[in-house]
BAVEX-371962 format. One line per field, with one value per residue (C-alpha): residue number from 1; residue in one letter; chain; y, z, x. Coordinates in Angstrom, 3 decimals, padded with zeros to 6 digits. Last residue first. Layout:
<recs>
seq	NUM_...
type	A_...
mol	A_...
Y	Y_...
Z	Z_...
X	X_...
</recs>
This chain:
<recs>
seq	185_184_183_182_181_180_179_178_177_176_175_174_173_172_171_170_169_168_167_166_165_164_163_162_161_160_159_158_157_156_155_154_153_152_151_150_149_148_147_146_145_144_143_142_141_140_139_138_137_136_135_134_133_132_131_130_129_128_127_126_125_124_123_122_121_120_119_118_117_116_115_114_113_112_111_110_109_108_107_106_105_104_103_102_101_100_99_98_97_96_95_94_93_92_91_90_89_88_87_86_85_84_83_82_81_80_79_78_77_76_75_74_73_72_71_70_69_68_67_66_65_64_63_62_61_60_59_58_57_56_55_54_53_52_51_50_49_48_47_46_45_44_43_42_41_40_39_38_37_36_35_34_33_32_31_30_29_28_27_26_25_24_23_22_21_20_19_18_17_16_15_14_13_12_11_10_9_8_7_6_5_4_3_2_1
type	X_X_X_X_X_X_X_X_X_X_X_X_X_X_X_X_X_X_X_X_X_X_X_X_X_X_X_X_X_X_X_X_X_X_X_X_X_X_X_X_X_X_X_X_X_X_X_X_X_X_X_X_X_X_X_X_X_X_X_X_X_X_X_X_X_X_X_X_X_X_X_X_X_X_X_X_X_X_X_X_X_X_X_X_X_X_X_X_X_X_X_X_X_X_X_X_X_X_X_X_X_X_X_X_X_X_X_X_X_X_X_X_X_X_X_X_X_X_X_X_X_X_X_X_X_X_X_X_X_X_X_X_X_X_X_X_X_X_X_X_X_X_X_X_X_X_X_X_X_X_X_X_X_X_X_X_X_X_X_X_X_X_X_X_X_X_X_X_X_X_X_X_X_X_X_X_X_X_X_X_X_X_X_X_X
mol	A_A_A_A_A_A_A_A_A_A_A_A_A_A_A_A_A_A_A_A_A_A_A_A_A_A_A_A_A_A_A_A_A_A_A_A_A_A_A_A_A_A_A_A_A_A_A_A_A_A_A_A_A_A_A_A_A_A_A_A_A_A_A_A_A_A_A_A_A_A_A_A_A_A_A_A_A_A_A_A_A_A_A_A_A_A_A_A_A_A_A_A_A_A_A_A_A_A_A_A_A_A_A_A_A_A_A_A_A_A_A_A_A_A_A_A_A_A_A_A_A_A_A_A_A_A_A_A_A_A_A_A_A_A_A_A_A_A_A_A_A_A_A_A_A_A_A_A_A_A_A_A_A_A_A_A_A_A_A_A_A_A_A_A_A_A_A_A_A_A_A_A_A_A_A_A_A_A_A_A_A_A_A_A_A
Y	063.827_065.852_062.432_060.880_063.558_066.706_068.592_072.161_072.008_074.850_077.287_076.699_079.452_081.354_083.876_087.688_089.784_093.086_095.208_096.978_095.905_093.165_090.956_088.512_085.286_083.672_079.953_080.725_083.630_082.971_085.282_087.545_089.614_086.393_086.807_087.044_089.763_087.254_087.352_084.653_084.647_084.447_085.249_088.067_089.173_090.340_092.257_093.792_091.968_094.762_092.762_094.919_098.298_096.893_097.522_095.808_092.385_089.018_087.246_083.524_082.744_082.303_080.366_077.642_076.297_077.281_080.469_081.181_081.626_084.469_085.847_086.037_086.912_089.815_091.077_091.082_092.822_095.699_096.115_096.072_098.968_100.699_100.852_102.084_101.080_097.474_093.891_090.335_087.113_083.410_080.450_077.502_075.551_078.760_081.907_084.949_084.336_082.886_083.285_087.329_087.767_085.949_088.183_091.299_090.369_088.769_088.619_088.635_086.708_083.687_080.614_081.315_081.631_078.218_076.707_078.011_076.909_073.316_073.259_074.089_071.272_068.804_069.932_069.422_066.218_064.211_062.946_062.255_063.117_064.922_063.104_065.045_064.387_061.204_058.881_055.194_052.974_049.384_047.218_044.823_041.724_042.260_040.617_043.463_045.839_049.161_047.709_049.877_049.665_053.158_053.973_056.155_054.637_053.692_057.408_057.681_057.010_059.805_062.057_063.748_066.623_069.230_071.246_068.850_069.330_073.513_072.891_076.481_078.571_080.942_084.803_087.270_091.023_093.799_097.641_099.240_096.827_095.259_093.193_090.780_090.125_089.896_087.413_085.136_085.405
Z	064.499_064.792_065.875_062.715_060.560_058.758_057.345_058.028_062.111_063.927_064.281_067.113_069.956_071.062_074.491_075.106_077.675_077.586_079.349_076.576_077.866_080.283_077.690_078.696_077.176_078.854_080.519_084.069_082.933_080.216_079.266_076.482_074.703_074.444_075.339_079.217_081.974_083.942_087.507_089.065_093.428_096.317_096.139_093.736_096.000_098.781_096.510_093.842_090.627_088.426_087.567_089.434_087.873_084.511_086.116_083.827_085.383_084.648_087.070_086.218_089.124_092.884_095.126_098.077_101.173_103.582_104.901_101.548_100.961_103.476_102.354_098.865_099.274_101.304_099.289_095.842_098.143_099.060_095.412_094.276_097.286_096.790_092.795_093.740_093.497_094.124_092.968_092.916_090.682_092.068_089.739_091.595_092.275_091.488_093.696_094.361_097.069_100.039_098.912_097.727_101.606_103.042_100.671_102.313_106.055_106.179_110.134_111.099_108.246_108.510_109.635_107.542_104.469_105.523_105.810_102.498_100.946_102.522_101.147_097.883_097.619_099.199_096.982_094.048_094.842_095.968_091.903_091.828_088.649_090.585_093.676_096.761_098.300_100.102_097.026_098.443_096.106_095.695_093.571_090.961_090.393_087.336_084.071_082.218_082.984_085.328_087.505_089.128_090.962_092.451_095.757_097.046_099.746_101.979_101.824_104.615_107.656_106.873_106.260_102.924_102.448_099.847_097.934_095.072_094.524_094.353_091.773_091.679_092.503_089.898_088.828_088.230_088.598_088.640_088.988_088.516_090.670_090.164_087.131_089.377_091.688_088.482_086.973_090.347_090.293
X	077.168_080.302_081.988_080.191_082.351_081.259_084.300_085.317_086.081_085.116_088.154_090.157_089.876_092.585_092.781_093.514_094.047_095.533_098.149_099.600_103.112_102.240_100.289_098.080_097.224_094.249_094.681_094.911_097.623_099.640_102.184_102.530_105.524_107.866_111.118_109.610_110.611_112.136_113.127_114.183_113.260_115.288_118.687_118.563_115.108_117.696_119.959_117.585_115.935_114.583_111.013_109.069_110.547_108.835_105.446_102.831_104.000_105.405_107.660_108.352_109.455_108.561_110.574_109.055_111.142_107.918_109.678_110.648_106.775_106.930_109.591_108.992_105.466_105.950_108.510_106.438_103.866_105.438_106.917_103.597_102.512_105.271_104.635_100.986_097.542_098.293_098.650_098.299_098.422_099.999_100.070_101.021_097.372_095.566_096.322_094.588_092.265_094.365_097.830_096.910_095.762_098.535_100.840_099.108_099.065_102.519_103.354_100.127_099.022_101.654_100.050_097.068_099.625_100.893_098.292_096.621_099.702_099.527_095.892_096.695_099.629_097.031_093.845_096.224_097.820_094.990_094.211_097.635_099.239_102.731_103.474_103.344_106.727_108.949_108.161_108.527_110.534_110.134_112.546_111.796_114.197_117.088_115.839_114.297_116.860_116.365_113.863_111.386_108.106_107.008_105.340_102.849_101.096_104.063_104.552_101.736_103.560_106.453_104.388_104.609_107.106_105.856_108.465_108.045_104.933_105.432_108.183_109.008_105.647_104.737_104.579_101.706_101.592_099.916_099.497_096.492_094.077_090.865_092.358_093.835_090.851_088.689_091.335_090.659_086.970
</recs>
């Protein structure tokens, strides 16, 4: 549903959350349950270390870094409407994808989300987009956000290639396998 949101629009664009986990505070009275044994030399005693943010590889993580977005984009949709729309049905864990009819309304957008994200200590990078304007980094988005058009002429996108320029998607499947094995079997 998320690529058929993206592709509804003529304008696009996709970017990412920097370090989302790590942006993520955990209460103080439950980081007793995420800790991490550590010695640096085999003979020096084991210390305990209690990890202050989401921890990347839990199986909580996602839902928790998702649902602090949504939070926050709830908190924010007066203020915000169309980036708390785009946070609510157009993201995947820290891939965000959005657009608009019109450059103004892109560009409209692009600001929305960098401000109102900002507001909860999280960047966007990894710009992509098939309006090269977008990407033109201006004085208050400079500060906030890294641009990149991308050295390579696709991106990934929820695990299809897309490419900006010709504005296609595409995606690789491995051949079937030649021999005939017991696994096949």
């Amino acid at each position: 549903a998320i690529l058929l949101n993206f592709r509804r629009h003529r304008l696009v664009f996709s970017c990412d959350i920097v370090k989302m986990f790590r942006q993520i505070w955990v209460e103080p009275n439950d980081r007793k349950f995420q800790q991490i044994a550590w010695r640096s030399e085999p003979n020096e005693p084991v210390q305990l270390y209690e990890l202050n943010t989401i921890t990347y590889g839990l199986r909580s993580s996602p839902y928790l870094a998702q649902r602090v977005i949504r939070q926050h984009a709830l908190n924010y949709q007066h203020e915000y409407p169309a980036a708390s729309y785009v946070l609510l049905n157009n993201t995947y864990v820290d891939d965000i994808v959005g657009g608009g009819e019109t450059p103004e309304d892109l560009i409209t957008l692009k600001q929305q989300l960098i401000m109102l994200l900002e507001k909860g200590g999280f960047q966007l990078s990894k710009w992509s987009t098939n309006y090269p304007p977008l990407l033109e980094p201006d004085e208050q988005s400079l500060k906030q956000v890294t641009l990149c058009s991308g050295d390579t002429p696709t991106t990934k996108i929820l695990g299809m290639k897309w490419d900006p320029a010709t504005d296609t998607f595409s995606y690789e499947a491995a051949p079937p396998p030649t021999g005939l094995t017991k696994r096949l079997i």
